[in-house]
N, C-alpha and C positions, 0 to 999 in steps of 0.2 A: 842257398845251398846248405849252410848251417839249420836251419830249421830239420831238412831232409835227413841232413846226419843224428839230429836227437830222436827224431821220430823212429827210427831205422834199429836207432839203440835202442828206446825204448821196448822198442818190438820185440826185441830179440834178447834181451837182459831180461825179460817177463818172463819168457818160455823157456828158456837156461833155466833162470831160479823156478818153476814151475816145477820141472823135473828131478830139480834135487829137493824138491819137498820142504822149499823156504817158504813164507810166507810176507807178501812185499810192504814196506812201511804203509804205499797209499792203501792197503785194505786189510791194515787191523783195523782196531772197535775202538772207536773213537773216547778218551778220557770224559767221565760222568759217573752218573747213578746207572747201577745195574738192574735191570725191570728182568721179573721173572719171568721165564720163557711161557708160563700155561697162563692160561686164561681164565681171569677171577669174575664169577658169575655169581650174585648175590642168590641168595636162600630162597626162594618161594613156592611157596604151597601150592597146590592144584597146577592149572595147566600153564604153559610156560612160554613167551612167546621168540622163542628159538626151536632149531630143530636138533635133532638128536648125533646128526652127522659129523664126520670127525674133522678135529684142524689139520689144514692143508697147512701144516706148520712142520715138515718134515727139514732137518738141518740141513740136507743134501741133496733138497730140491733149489733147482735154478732156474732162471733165465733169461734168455739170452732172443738177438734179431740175426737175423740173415738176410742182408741186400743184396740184389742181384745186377742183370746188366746197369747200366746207366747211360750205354753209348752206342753206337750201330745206328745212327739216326737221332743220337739224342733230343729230348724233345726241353728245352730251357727253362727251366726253375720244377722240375718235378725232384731231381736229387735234393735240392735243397728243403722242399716242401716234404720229403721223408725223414732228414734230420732233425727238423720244428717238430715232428708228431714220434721220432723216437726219444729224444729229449723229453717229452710228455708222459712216454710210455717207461722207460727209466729201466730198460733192458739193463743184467750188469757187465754184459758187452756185446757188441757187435763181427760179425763177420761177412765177410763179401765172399762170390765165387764171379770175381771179375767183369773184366770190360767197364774198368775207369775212368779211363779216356779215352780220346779218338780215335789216340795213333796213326799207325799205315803212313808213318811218315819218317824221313830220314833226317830232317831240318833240326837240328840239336837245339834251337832259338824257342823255332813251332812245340819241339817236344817238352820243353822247359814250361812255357807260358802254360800249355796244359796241364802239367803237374803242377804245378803253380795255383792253377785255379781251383783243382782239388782239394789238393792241400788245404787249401784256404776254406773248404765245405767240412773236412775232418777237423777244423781248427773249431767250429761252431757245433761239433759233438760234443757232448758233453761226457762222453765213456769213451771206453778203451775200442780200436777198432783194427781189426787184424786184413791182412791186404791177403789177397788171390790172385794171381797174374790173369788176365784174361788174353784171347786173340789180341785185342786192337791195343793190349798195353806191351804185348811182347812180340809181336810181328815182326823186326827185323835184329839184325846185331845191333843197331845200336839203342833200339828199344831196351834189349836184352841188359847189354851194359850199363844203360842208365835207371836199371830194375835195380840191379847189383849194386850199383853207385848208392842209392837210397836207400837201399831199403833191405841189402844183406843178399837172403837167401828169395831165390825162386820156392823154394819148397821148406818145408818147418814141419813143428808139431809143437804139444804142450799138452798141459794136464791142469783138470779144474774142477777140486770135491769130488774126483776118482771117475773123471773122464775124461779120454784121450783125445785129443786134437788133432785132423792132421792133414794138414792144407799142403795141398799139391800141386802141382802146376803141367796141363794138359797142351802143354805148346814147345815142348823139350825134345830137340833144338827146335824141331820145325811145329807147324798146327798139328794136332788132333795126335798127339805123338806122347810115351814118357819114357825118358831113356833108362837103360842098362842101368847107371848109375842112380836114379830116382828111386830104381827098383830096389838096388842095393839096401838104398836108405831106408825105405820101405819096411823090407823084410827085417833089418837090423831093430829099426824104430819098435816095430809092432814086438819082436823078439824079450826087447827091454822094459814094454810095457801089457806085458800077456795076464797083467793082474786087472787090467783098465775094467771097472763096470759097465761102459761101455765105448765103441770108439763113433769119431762123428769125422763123417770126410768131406773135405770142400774139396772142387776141382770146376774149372773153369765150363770143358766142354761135356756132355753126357754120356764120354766112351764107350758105355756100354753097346747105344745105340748103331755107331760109328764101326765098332768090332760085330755085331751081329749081325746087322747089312753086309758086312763083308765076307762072311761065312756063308749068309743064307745064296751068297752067289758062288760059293765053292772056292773061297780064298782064304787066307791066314789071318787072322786079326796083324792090323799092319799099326794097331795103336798102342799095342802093352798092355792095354787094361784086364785080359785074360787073366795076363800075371798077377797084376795087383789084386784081382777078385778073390784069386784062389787064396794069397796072403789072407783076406779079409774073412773067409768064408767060414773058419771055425771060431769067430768073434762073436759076438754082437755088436751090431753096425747098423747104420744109417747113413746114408751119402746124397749131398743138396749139389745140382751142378745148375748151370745159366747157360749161356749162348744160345737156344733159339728164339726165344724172345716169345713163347708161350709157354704153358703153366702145364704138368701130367705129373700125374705121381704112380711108379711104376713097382711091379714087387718081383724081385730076381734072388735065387736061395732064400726066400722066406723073410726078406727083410724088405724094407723101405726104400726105395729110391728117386729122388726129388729132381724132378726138370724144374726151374725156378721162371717166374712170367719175365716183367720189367719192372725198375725201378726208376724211370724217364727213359729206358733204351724205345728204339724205333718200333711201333706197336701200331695195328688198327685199333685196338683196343674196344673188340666186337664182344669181349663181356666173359662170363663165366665160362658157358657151352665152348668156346672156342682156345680160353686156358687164356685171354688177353687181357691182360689188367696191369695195373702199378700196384705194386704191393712190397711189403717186407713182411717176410718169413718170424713167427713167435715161436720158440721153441722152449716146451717147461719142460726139465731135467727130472723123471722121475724114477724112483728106485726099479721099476720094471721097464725104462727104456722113456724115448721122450714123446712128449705129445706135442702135434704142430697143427698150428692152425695159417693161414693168411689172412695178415692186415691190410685189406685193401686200403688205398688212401681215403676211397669213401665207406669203407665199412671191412666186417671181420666174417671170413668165409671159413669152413671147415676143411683139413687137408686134403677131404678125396672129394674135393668140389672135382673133378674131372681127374676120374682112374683109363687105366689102359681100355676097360670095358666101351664106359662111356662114352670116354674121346671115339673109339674105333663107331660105336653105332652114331654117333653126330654125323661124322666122317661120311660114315655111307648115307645119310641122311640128303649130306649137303652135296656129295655125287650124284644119287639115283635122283633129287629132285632137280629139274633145271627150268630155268625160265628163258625163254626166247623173245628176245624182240627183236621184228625184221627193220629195217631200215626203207627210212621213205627215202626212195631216187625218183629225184622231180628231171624232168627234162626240159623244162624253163633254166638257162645256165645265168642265170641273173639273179631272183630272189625266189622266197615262197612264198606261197599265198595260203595252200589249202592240199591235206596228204592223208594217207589215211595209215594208221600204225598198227600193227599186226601182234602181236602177245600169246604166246602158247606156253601152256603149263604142263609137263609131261612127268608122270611120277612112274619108278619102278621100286618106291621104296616098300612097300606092301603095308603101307598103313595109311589111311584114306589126307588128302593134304587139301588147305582149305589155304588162299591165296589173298589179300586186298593189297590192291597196289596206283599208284597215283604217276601221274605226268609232274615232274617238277623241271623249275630253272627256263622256261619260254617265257619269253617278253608277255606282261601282261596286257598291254594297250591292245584291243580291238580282237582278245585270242578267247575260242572258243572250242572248248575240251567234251569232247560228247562219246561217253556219256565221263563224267568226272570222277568219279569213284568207280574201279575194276574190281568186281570181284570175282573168282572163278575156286572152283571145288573138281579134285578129281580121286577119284576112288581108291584102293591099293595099291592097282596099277590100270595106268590110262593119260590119255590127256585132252587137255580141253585147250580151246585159243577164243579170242575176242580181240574184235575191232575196235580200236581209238581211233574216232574222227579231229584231226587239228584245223582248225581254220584261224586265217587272223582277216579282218576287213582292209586292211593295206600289206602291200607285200613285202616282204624283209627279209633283208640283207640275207645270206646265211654263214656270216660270220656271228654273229649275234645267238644262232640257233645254237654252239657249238656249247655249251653248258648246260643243254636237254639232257633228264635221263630222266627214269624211271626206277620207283622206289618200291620195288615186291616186300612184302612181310606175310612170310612161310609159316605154318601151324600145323602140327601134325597132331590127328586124333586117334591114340592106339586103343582098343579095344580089349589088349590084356591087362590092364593099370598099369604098363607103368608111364614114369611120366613125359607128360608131351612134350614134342621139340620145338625150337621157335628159332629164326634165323633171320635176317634182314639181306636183300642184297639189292644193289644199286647198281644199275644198268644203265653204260650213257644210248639214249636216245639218237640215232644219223639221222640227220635231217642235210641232204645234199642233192648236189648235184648228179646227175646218171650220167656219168661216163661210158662211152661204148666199146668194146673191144670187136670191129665187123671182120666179117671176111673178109679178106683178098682175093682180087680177081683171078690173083695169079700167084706160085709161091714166089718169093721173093728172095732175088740174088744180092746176098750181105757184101757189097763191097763199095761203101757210102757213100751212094749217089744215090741220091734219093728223089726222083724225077718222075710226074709231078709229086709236089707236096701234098700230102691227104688232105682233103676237104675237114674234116674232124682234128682237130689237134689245141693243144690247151695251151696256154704261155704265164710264163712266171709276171706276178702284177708289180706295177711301176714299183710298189713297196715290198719287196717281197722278205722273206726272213734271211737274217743272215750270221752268217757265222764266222769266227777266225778274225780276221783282222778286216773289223765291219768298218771301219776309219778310215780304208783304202776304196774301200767300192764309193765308185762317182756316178754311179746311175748305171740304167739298160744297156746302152751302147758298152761301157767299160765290160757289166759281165751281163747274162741273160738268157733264159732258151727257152723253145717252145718245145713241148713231147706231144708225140701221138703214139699208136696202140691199133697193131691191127691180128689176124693170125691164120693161118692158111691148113689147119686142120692138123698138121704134126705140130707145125712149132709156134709160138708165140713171137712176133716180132713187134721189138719196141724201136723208135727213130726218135731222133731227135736236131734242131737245129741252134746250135747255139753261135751265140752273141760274144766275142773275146777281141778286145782292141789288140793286144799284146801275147800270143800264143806262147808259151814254154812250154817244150815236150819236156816228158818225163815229170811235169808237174800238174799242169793241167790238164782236166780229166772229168766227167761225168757218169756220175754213179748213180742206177738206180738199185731203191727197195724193196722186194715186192714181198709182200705178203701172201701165203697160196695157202693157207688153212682155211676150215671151211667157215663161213660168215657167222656163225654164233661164237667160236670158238674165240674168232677174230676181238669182237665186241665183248667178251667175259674176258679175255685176257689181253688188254693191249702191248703184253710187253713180246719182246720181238726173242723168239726163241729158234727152234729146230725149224719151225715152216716157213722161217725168212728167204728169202735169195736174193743174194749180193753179187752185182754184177757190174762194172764198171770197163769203162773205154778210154784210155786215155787220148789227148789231143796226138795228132800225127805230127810226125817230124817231118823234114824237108820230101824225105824219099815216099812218104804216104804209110809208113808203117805205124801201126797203133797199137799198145799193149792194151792186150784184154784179160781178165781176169773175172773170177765166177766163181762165189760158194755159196753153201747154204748152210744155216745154225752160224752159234757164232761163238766164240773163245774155245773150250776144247773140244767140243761138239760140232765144228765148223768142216766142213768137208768139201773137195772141189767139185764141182759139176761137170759134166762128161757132155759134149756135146755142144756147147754154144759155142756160136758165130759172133765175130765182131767185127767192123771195120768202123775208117773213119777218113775224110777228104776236107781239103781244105776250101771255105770258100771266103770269097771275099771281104766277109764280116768274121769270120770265126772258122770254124766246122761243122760239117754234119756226121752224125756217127748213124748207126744202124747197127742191131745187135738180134739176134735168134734164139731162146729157149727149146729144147725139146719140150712138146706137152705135156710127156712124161713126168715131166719136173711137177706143173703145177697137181696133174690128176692123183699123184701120189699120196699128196697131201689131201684129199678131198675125195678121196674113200671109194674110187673106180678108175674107169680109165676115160671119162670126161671130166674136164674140169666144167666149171659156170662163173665164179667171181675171183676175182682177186683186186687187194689194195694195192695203190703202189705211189710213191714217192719218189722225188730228183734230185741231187743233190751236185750242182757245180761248182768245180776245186778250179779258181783263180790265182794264179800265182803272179804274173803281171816280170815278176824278178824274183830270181831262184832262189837269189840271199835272204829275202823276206817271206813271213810267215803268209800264209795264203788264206784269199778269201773264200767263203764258201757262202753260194745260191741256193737257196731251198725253195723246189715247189712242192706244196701241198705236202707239208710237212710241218713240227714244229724245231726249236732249238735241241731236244730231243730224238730227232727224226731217224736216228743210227739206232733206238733200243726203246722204241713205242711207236705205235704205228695210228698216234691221234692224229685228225684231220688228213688222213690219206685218202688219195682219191680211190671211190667205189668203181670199179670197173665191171662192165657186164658184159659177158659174149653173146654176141649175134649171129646167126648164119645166114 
């Protein structure tokens, strides 16, 4: 805690005396011989082997680094591997525009060890380094107070060879917010220093962007930064901010405005075109304003490696081109042997796109890829597809198959010079099973009794995935169930029988996932958004009541669904449930009023005893089964 307190001081004992125009013991000129400031070049006659250009020897040139996120997924030893290479670079100081640590946490112990570890990264700087609050450092009150505790102020300024400083903090009181009183300071700050050459503002999140999305939909900027702009506007200014975790440099009143990449924060880290890199920010102080370049960790890029232009044409590059791969559905529900893969390349970007792309991650023993190199060309606009033959000489698992994908590499050839685009994307390859969704003979009255059981129905395997308190589950018999999938032209009905030694209402319950966006969309983005539907039934009490429940999307985007059926009965081994969708539901999502596929996944809540935390069964699903929809079963309708 001592260390925090000197650091906290220092910080703030620097920018006090900065403002009253002291100058601090550690950066006078060190006692010696005084060497003359110009540059003594001996006499010689005829030609001379220098050039005639002037010394960048101006007194009032500086500079300085600016690190950005470091956390939001941190990725372990890239902050510290920025320190080794600014320590090299001998910046004569540093600044952050936040996201230092984890946070998101209330655990004062958890919150300590994290600053703690930091700490311990700024101890191996060898310069001065000024803090920025970010999201994940000031997330709750007691984030907030142990900001305060350490480290003084949420917000500052200072001054350095007649430029202003002035670190902000973009999470006051709440996220993406700066209050009344920030402002105050603000307006005060800039008041006292209206002489400044020029001013340089850090701030965690890029309010600009956050207040203009909220206008362009007919709202009030709900973040303050209107205010602070209009302060800022008859300056000269520059402003670096972080939190999305890519790289654009935008220009708003004629000046500069810096989104920062990562600095180890959570990153694909898909290259320049995409703004995704580890980098710190160079900035040289110069009498007409500063020039900035980015250091990547592997090399030195120029600031408008990706302007508002750029990014926006990438942007539609990497929308109007897409690639398709269909998914092989084998009706062998055992292994595969031999499928045939389907790949379409459709462009509407209007600049001719040219395609190679390869089969990766299939068992290599006895597998034969035809033809093995894809390559496909389509014009402006157009598109073209090609068949992959897969065969292997023995059949396998397809459990094994689950780490196929497919590696496209995009090239666009424009015709007006400028320069081409290039992109990589990585598509996983389904290799499964074909699940059927048929008709019903008859529609079907939801009141769970399910007599006879469908011939078609799938059952969770002796191992199956588990979740909660995996310590408690003793096998099949304790928890277990089989699903089946049929549907009668309006509605979709799903059934199921489950396996429960121990029944608790109100706790025990079977939820399925379903997935109803359409199959590319599915496979390009696994993560479970707005096309989800969540539906669950809980186990029946004495009297055969069952609560059911039904949405779709999910946190604030989640909405209730209108119209499903649920029921459930008790039988001998457990219950049987049965539940009905309107079709409605699924064809909404799939761009008429037929559907054709959807994913879907099982998830049974074992409670066993109310007091303990409960287990949970997963079919066809993985430990993630609530918010990605890998290894869900492919379902297809039949009439």
């Amino acid at each position: 805690m001592k260390k925090f307190a000197c650091l906290s001081l220092c910080l703030f004992a620097s920018s006090a005396a900065a403002h009253e125009g002291h100058e601090h013991a550690d950066e006078a000129a060190a006692p010696g011989a005084q060497f003359p400031a110009a540059i003594a070049l001996p006499a010689i006659d005829g030609p001379k082997p220098w050039s005639d250009k002037p010394l960048l020897n101006d007194p009032d040139r500086f500079q300085i680094a600016i690190v950005t996120d470091r956390t939001g997924g941190h990725r372990p030893g890239i902050w510290m591997d920025a320190v080794r290479k600014l320590n090299l670079l001998r910046p004569e100081f540093v600044v952050s525009v936040g996201d230092l640590i984890e946070g998101y946490t209330e655990d004062l112990s958890q919150i300590e060890r994290e600053w703690g570890e930091f700490l311990g990264f700024i101890d191996q700087m060898q310069m001065r380094f000024f803090f920025v609050a970010g999201n994940h450092d000031v997330t709750n009150p007691v984030l907030h107070k142990k900001w305060r505790e350490q480290f003084g102020r949420e917000w500052y300024s200072f001054d350095y060879r007649g430029v202003h400083f002035l670190c902000l903090c973009s999470e006051d009181p709440v996220q993406q917010h700066i209050s009344d009183e920030q402002i105050e300071f603000v307006r005060d700050d800039l008041e006292k220093h209206a002489d400044a050459r020029w001013t340089l503002v850090f701030l965690h999140k890029p309010l600009w962007t956050y207040a203009e999305r909220a206008e362009a939909n007919g709202d009030s900027d709900p973040t303050n930064w209107r205010r602070v702009e209009k302060l800022l506007v008859d300056r000269p200014h520059t402003i670096f901010a972080g939190h999305v975790h890519h790289y654009v440099q935008y220009q708003r009143n004629g000046r500069d405005y810096y989104s920062l990449g990562t600095t180890g924060g959570g990153s694909q880290l898909r290259g320049n075109e995409y703004g995704e890199f580890d980098h710190v920010t160079w900035l040289t102080m110069e009498a007409d304003g500063p020039q900035v370049v980015n250091l990547r960790l592997d090399g030195i890029l120029p600031a408008g490696i990706v302007t508002e232009s750029s990014a926006a044409r990438f942007s539609d590059f990497l929308r109007k081109v897409r690639v398709e791969v269909a998914p092989i559905l084998v009706d062998d529900h055992n292994a595969f042997s031999e499928g045939g893969l389907s790949v379409r390349l459709s462009n509407e970007f209007g600049e001719l796109v040219e395609m190679s792309g390869r089969v990766d991650g299939l068992p290599l023993r006895g597998l034969t890829v035809e033809p093995d190199g894809l390559k496909l060309s389509v014009g402006p606009v157009g598109e073209a597809e090609q068949h992959v033959r897969i065969r292997f000489e023995e059949p396998i698992q397809f459990e094994t198959l689950r780490r196929a994908t497919f590696t496209a590499t995009l090239r666009t050839k424009p015709e007006d010079g400028s320069a081409p685009l290039s992109a990589e994307r990585v598509i996983p390859v389904v290799i499964d099973r074909r699940h059927v969704c048929p008709l019903l003979a008859e529609s079907a009255e939801i009141d769970g009794v399910i007599e006879p059981w469908p011939e078609l129905s799938y059952a969770t395997p002796d191992d199956p995935v588990l979740m909660g308190a995996v310590q408690d589950w003793t096998g099949p018999a304790d928890a277990s169930f089989k699903v089946a999938a049929g549907h009668d032209g309006a509605s979709l009905v799903l059934m199921a029988r489950v396996t429960d030694e121990q029944i608790v209402p109100g706790k025990d319950r079977l939820q399925w996932i379903l997935d109803a966006r359409p199959a590319a969309q599915r496979r390009d983005e696994p993560t479970l958004q707005w096309g989800a539907l969540r539906v669950a039934v809980g186990a029946p009490d004495e009297s055969g009541d069952a609560k059911v429940t039904a949405f779709r999307g999910r946190g604030r985007r989640r909405e209730a669904i209108e119209g499903v059926e649920g029921a459930a009965r008790r039988t001998e081994t457990g219950y049987d449930v049965e539940l009905s969708i309107p079709a409605k539901e699924l064809a909404r999502f799939q761009g008429g009023q037929r559907w054709e596929t959807f994913q879907l996944a099982a998830v049974q809540t074992d409670a066993d005893d109310s007091t303990r935390e409960p287990t949970e069964v997963v079919w066809r699903g993985t430990s993630d089964v609530r918010f990605r929809n890998s290894n869900f079963a492919q379902f297809v309708r039949e009439d």
